[in-house]
C-alpha positions in Angstrom: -29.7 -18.6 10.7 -28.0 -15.3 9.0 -26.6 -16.4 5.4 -22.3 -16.9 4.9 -20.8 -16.3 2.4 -17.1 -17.3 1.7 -14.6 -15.8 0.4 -10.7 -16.3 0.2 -10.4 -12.3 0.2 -10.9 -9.1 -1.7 -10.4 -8.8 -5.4 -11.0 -5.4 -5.4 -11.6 -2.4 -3.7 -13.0 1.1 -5.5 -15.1 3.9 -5.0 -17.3 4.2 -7.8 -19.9 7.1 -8.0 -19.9 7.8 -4.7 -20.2 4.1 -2.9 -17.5 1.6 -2.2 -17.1 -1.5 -4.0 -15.4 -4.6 -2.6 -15.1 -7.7 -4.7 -15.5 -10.9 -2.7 -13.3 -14.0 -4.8 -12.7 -17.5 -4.0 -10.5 -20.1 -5.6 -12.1 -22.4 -7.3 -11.2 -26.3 -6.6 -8.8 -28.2 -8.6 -6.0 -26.9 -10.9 -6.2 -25.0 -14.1 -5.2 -25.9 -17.6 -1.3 -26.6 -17.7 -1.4 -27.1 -13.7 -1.2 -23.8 -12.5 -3.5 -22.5 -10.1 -6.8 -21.5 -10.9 -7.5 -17.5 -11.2 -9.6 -16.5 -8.5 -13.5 -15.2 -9.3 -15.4 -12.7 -8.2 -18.5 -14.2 -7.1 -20.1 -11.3 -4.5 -19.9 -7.5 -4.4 -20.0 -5.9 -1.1 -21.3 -2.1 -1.4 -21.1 0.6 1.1 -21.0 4.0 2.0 -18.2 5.7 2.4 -19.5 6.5 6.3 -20.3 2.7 6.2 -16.8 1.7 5.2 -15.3 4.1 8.0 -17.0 2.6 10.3 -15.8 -1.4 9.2 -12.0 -0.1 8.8 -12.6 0.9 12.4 -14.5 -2.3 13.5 -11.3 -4.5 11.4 -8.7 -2.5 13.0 -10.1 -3.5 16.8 -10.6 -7.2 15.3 -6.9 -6.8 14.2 -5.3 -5.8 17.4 -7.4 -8.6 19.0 -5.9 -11.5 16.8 -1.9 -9.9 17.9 -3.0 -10.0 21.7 -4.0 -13.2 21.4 -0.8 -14.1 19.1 -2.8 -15.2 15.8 -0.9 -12.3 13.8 2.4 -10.9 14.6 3.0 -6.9 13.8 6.1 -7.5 11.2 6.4 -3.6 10.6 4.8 -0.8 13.2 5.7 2.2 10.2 3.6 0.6 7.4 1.2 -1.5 9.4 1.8 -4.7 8.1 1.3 -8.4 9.8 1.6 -12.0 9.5 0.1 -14.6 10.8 1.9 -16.9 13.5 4.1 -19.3 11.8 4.3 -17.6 8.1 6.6 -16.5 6.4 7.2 -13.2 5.0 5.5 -10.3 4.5 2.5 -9.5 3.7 0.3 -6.1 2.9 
């Protein structure tokens, strides 16, 4: 079986000497100090090429229009290419 790893979504992304970096961060459980929610943490760096990272912006984009035709995400705005997923509220980038 291939390794997961999860992540409740990018931190960051950069390109730093010529690769690009994407910061994978999760949640951790429970609530912070004071009862506000817990600051994310990095806990995995993806690193790619720049060809590489072309290549999964294309592969993401055909996953994308995938999850509208089969009505998981709704287009909210066709000029900047935003969505939301079925039911929420809002936009989101």
């Amino acid at each position: 079986m291939i390794p997961q790893i999860f992540a409740d979504g990018f931190s960051n992304i950069s390109f730093v000497n010529g690769m690009v970096r994407i910061d994978l961060a999760s949640t951790p459980p429970g609530p912070a100090a004071g009862g506000n929610p817990a600051p994310a943490e990095v806990h995995h760096r993806v690193v790619l090429t720049p060809r590489a990272f072309l290549q999964s912006m294309g592969m993401m984009q055909d996953l994308m229009q995938k999850l509208v035709d089969a009505g998981v995400v709704r287009r909210t705005d066709q000029a900047q290419d935003t969505t939301n997923l079925v039911g929420e509220s809002g936009k989101t980038n």
